[in-house]
N, C-alpha and C positions, 0 to 999 in steps of 0.2 A: 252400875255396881259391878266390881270388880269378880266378887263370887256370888254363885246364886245356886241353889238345889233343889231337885223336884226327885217326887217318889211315885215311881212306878203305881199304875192303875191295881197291881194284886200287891204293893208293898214290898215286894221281897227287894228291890233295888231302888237305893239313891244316889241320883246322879249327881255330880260336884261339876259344876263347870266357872272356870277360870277363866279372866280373861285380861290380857295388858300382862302387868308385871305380879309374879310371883314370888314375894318374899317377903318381910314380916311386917310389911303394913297391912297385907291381908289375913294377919293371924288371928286377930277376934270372929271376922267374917267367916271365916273358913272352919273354925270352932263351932262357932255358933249354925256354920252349913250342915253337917252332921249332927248335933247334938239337938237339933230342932225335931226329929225323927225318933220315936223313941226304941231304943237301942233290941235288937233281939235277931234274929234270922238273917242279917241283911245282906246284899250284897253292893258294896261302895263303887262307883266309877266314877271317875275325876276327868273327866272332860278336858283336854288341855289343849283342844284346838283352837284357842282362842289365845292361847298363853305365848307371848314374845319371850320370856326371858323367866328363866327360874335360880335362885339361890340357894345356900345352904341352909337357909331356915326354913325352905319353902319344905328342902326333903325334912326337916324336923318333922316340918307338920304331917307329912303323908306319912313319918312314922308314928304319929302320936293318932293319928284316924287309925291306922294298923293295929295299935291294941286296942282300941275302943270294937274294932270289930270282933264277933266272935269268935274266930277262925283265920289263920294266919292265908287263906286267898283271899278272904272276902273283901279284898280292894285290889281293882282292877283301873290300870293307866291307859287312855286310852288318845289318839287323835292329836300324839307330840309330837310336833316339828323334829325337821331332824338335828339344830341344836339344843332344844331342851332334850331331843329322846339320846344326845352322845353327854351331857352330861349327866343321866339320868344311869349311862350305862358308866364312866367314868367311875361313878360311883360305885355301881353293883349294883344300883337298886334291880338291875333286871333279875338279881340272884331272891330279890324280896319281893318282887311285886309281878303281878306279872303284865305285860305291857304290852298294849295291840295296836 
């Protein structure tokens, strides 16, 4: 499976981890990765060291987890290669997310 998510032993963080190709074939999966969780405190990490290749519906989706969290840091990018992590900056998302 392309996404998959696990939440932290005290809840406070779920991890999104991606793997192969990012873009809108993994849109229900990736929906449904955070919303299986129920919504309050959290703190989001998207795992993307697994990820080849990211598109622009892929950044939809990391904006669409953005407002689902409470709090405009509570998603955090982490473990992107350095072509996903130059189109990630190409964008700006590094101005939106913050990225390690």
């Amino acid at each position: 499976m392309p996404v998959s998510a696990t939440e932290s032993s005290d809840s406070s963080d779920v991890t999104i981890h991606v793997s192969g190709r990012f873009d809108f074939s993994c849109h229900q999966d990736f929906l449904e990765a955070y919303t299986a969780f129920p919504k309050g405190e959290k703190r989001y990490v998207v795992d993307l060291g697994e990820t080849e290749y990211m598109d622009s519906s892929a950044m939809g989706m990391l904006l669409q987890l953005r407002e689902y969290g409470d709090k405009e840091s509570s998603v955090v990018l982490v473990n992107a290669n350095e072509g996903v992590r130059e189109v990630l900056r190409i964008a700006n998302f590094d101005k939106l997310f913050r990225i390690d």
